[in-house]
Every structure is written in structure tokens, then in C-alpha cells.
C-alpha positions in Angstrom: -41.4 9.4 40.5 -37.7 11.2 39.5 -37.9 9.2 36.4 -41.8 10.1 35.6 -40.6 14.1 36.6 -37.5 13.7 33.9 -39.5 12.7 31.1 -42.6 14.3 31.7 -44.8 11.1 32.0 -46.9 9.9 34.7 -45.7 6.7 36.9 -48.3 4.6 35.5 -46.7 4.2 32.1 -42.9 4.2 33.6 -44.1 1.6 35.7 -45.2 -0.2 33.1 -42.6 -0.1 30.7 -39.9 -1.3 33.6 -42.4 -3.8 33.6 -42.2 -4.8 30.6 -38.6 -4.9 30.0 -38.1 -7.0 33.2 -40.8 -9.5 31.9 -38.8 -9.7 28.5 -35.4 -10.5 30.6 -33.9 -7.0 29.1 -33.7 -5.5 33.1 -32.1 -8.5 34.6 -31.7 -7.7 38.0 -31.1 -4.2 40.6 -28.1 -4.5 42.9 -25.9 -1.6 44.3 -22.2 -0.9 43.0 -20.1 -1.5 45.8 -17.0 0.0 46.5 -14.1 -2.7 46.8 -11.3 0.1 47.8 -13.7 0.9 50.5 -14.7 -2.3 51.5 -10.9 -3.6 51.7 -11.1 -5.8 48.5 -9.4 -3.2 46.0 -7.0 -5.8 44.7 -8.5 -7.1 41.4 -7.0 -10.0 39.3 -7.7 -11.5 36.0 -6.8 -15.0 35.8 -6.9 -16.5 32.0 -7.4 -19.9 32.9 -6.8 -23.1 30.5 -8.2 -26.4 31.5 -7.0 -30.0 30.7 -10.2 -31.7 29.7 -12.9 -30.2 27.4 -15.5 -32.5 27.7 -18.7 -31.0 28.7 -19.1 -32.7 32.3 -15.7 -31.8 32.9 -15.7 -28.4 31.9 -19.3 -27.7 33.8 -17.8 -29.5 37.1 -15.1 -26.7 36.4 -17.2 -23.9 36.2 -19.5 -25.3 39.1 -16.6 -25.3 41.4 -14.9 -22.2 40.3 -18.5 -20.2 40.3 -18.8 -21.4 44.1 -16.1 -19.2 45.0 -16.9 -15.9 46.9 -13.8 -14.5 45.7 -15.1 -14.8 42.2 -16.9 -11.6 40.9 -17.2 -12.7 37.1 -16.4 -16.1 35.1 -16.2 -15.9 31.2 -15.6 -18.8 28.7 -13.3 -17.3 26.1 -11.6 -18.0 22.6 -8.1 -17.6 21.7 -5.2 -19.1 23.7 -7.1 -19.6 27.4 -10.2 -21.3 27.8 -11.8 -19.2 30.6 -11.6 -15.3 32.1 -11.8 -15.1 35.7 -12.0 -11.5 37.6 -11.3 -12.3 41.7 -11.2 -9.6 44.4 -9.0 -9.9 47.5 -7.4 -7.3 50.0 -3.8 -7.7 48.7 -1.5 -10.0 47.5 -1.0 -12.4 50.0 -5.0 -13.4 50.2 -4.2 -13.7 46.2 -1.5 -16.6 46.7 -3.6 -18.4 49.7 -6.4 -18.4 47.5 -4.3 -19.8 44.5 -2.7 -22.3 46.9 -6.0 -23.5 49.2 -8.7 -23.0 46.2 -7.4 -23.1 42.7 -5.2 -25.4 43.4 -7.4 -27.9 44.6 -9.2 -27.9 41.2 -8.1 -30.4 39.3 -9.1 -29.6 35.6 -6.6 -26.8 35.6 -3.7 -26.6 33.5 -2.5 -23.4 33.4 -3.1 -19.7 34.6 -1.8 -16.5 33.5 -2.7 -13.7 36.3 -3.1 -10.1 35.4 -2.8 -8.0 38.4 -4.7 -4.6 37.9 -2.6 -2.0 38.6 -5.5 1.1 38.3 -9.0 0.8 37.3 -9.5 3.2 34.8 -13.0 2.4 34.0 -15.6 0.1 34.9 -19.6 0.3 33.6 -22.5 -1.3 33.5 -23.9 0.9 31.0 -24.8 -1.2 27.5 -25.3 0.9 24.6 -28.7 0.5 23.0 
């Protein structure tokens, strides 16, 4: 209805077009931005992760175990000098090292990581320009 007031159009249409664009995969999915200061988990990293073995069934067990993690908010397979991005939430920097030391470690196609702590998020969107 706020959206049919904006642009002057009834709901049928609107509702039709959202329609649409979820049918064609363009509106993926709704979910609610959370707050991770808020919600204790304001400590972001960025891991740039290589792995040892390429190999297609080594690199999906990889991303199968790694994607299993709840820490884990995003998972990117990358070019340049690390194979994969990973963006992990915790409380502070001590859940940080238990989870490199009780999770990561216990994967074994890892051969190196390069951590980014975030020191301030500046910006963060969802917004994709069309």
C-alpha cells in the first residue's frame, strides 16, 4: 500500500510487478538488517584465505565446510593473490582466535590466511545500482 501511495498506482500492478521480478530471480529474498553492535557481534573480520588444493572436490569440500559455519556472514571466491574472501562476526577478539584455533584450524585445505580486522564500518549496502 505505502509503495502503491508513493507512485501513484494501485496495489494490483505493484503486486504484480514484485511478482514478477521475484519469478525472474531479480528480488532474491526479504530479510531484516540486523544490528551486530547491538546484538554483541560488532567485531567484523575479513579473512583472505588461500587453499592448498584446487581441485574441484577439494575446493567444494572447502567451501561446504567453511559455509557451515555460523560465524560466517559471506564467502567469496576471489582472483589475485588469495583464493577465497571470508567476512566472520564475533563479539571480540578472543571468540576471533577460538574460532581460528577450534574451526579453521581443523580445515585441512588451508594454507594460508591474512585477517583484516575492521576497525570502523564506514559503509555497508545492499542497494545495487540499476
Amino acid at each position: 500500500k505505502e509503495m502503491a501511495d508513493k507512485l501513484s498506482l494501485s496495489q494490483t500492478p505493484i503486486y504484480e510487478r514484485i511478482k514478477k521480478l521475484e519469478k525472474l530471480g531479480i528480488i532474491k529474498e526479504y530479510v531484516a538488517i540486523l544490528n551486530g553492535e547491538i546484538l554483541g557481534k560488532g567485531f567484523i573480520v575479513f579473512m583472505n584465505i588461500t587453499i592448498k588444493d584446487h581441485s574441484h572436490s577439494k575446493r567444494q569440500e572447502f567451501i561446504n565446510k567453511l559455509s557451515s559455519l555460523k560465524e560466517l556472514s559471506e564467502l567469496y571466491h576471489t582472483s589475485g593473490a588469495f583464493d577465497f574472501l571470508a567476512k566472520v562476526r564475533f563479539a571480540n577478539v578472543k571468540e576471533y582466535r577460538d574460532f581460528l584455533v577450534n574451526e579453521i584450524a581443523t580445515v585441512d585445505n588451508i594454507s594460508d590466511i591474512d585477517s583484516q580486522i575492521v576497525l570502523e564500518e564506514i559503509k555497508s549496502s545492499t542497494y545495487i545500482p540499476v
